[in-house]
N, C-alpha and C positions, 0 to 999 in steps of 0.2 A: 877083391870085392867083386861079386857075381851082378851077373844084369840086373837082378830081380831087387838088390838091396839099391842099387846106386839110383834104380828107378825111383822107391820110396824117398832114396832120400833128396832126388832132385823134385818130388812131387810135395813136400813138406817144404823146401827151403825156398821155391820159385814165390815170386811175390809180382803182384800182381796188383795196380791201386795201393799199395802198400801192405797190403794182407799177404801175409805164407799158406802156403796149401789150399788158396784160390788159384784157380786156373785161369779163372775170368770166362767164364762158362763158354768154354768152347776156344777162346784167343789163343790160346796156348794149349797143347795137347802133347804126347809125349807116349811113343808107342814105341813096345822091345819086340824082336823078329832076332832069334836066337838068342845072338850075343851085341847085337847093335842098337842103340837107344837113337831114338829120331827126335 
């Protein structure tokens, strides 16, 4: 699994207030720099 997919899939599945693919406008963010997901 490459950065770029585990990103989407951590950006779909993070729940947030109980919603998925809410971030919580800003609470949580989630940034790739190569091969490192933050």
């Amino acid at each position: 699994m490459d950065a770029a997919n585990f990103e989407q899939f951590l950006q779909e599945r993070i729940k947030v207030n109980g919603k998925s693919g809410n971030l919580g406008g800003g609470v949580v963010s989630i940034e790739r720099s190569k091969s490192k997901l933050t």
